[in-house]
N, C-alpha and C positions, 0 to 999 in steps of 0.2 A: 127706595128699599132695594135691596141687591141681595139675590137668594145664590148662594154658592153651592154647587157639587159637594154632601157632603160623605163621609167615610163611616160605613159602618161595618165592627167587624165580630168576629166570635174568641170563646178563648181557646177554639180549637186549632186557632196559629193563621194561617197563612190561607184565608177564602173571600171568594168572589164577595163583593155585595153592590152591585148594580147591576143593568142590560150593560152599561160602559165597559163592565171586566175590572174596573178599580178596585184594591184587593186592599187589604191593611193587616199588617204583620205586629202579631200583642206580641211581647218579649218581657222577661222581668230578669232580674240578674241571677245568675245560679251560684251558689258556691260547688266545692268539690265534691261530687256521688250527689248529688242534687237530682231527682228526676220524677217524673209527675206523668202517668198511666189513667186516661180514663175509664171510665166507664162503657161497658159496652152501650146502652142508653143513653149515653154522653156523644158516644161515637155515630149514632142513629142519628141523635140532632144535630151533630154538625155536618155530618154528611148529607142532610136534609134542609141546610140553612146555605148549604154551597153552594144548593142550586135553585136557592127563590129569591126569586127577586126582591130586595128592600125597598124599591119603590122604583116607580116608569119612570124613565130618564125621559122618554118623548114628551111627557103629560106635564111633567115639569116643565121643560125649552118651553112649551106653545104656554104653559101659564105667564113663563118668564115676557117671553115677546109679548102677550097682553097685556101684561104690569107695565109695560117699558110703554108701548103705545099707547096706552091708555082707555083702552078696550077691556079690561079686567071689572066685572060687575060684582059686586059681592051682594048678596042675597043675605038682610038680615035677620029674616023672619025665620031660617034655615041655620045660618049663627046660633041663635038664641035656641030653637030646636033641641039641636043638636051640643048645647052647652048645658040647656039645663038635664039632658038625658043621662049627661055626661056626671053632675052632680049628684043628679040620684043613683046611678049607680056608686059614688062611694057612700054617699050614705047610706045605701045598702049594705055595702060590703062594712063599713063601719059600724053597725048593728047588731054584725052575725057575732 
């Protein structure tokens, strides 16, 4: 199993999304007088998404290197837990 760096970004252009600093630029093609203004509530959340973290890079490496050596223990009583918790909440949400 090989778990790769992966990129996550917003559509407010051009923001951090790791501890790494890796950053991803959305683009779409424009024509002529093409141009696109948020929201100032748009503007909050992306300026509020620039700077949290999408997930620990560190927490990731040390799972990685325990997958690799073989030290990675998966607890499936806590699996199962947390999957069926996971299902009841859309059938909840699928009820409303």
């Amino acid at each position: 199993m090989k778990i790769e760096n992966s990129k996550a970004g917003s559509i407010a252009g051009n923001l951090p999304s790791s501890k790494s600093g890796q950053k991803v630029e959305i683009s779409a093609p424009a024509g002529p007088g093409d141009s696109v203004e948020l929201s100032p509530q748009l503007q909050n959340i992306a300026k509020s998404l620039s700077t949290a973290d999408v997930f620990d890079t560190a927490r990731v490496e040390e799972i990685k290197q325990a997958i690799s050596e073989g030290r990675f223990v998966v607890n499936p009583e806590k699996v199962a837990d947390q999957l069926l918790e996971t299902v009841r909440d859309l059938i909840s949400k699928n009820q409303r």
